[in-house]
C-alpha positions as CSV (number, residue, x, y, z in Angstrom):
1,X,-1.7,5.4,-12.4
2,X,1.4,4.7,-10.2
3,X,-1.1,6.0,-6.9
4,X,-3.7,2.7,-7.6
5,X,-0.8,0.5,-8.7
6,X,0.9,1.2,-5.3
7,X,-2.1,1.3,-3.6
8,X,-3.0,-1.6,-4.4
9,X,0.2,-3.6,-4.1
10,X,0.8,-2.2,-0.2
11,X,-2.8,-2.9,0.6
12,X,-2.2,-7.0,-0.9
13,X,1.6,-6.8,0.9
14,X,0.0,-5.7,4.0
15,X,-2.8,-9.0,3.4
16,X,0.7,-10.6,3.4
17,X,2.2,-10.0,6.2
18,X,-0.9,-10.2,8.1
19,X,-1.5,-13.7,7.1
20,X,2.7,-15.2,8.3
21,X,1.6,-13.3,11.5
22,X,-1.4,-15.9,11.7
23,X,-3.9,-13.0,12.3
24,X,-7.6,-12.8,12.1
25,X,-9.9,-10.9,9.4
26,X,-9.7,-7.8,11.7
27,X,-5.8,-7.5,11.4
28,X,-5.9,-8.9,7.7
29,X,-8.3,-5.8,6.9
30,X,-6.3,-3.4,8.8
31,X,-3.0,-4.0,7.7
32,X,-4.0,-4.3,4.1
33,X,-5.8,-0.5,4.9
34,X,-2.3,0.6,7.0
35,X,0.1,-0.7,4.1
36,X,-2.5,0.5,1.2
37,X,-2.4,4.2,2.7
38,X,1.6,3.8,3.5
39,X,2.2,3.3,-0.3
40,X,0.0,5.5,-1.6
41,X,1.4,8.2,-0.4
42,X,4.9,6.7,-1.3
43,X,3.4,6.9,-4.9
44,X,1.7,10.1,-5.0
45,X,4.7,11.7,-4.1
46,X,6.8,9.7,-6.2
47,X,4.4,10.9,-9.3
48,X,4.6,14.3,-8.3
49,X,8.4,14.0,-8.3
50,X,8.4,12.3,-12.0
51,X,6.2,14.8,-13.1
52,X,8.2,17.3,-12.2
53,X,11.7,16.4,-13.4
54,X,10.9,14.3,-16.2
């Protein structure tokens, strides 16, 4: 559950930050994919790291 949730959340930051850098759909859709990836592994890894001490 924490791998959607953070995907999820980095894919809409990354729609963020696209959008204060005034970009087009292109950029929108790639940063959203760039962040989305970014913090999915960030929570995979934190899940496997909860799993294993908790």
């Amino acid at each position: 559950m924490i791998i959607l949730a953070a995907c999820i959340a980095g894919s809409c930051y990354g729609w963020l930050v696209a959008s204060r850098r005034n970009g087009s759909l292109a950029d929108k859709a790639q940063y959203c994919a760039g962040y989305g990836v970014a913090f999915l592994i960030v929570g995979f890894i934190a899940t496997i790291l909860l799993d294993r001490f908790v």
